[in-house]
C-alpha positions as CSV (number, residue, x, y, z in Angstrom):
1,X,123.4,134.1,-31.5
2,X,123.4,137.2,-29.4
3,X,126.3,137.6,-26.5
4,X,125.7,139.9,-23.6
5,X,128.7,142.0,-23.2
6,X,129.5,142.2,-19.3
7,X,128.8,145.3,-17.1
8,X,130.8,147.6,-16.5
9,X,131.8,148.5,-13.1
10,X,132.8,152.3,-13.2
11,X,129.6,153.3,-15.0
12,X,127.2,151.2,-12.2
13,X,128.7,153.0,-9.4
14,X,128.5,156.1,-11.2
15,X,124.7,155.5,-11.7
16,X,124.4,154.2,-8.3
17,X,126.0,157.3,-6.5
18,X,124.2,159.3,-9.2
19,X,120.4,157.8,-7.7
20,X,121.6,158.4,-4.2
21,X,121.9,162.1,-4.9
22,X,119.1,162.9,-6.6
23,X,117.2,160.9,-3.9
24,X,116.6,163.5,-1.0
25,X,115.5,160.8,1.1
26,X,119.0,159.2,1.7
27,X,121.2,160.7,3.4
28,X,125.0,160.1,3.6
29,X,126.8,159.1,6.6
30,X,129.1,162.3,6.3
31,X,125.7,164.6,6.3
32,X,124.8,163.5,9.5
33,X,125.4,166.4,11.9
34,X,128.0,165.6,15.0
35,X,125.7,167.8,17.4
36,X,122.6,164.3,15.7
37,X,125.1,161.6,16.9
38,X,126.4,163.2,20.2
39,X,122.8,163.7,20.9
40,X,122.2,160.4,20.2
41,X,125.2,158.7,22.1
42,X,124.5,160.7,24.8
43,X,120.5,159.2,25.3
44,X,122.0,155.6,24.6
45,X,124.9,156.0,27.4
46,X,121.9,158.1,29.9
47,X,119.7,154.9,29.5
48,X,122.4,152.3,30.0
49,X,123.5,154.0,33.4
50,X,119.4,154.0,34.6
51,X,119.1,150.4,33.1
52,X,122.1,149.7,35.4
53,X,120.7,151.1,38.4
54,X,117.6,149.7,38.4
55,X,119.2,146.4,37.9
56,X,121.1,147.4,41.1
57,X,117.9,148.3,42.8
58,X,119.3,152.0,43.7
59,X,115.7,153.2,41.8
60,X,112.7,151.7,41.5
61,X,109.7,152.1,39.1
């Protein structure tokens, strides 16, 4: 009879982070540019404020 011996922790993350970097198509959190999330922020907070005042019926569409 043949026993499986368990995996090894260190070496999956390894080859996990290893497939992340060759992928080009994932990109890491930290490679995200500030001026991307700011941008980003910004249209969120912009959109809020005009949600708000149309709720408040300051403008209308």
């Amino acid at each position: 009879m043949r026993e499986e011996l368990p995996k090894n922790v260190d070496v999956v993350v390894e080859q996990q982070a290893d497939k992340l970097l060759r992928d080009q198509k994932n990109t890491r959190r930290g490679a995200v540019s500030r001026a991307w999330v700011i941008t980003w922020y910004s249209l969120a907070l912009v959109s809020l404020c005009l949600w708000l005042l149309k709720l408040l019926g300051y403008i209308t569409l």
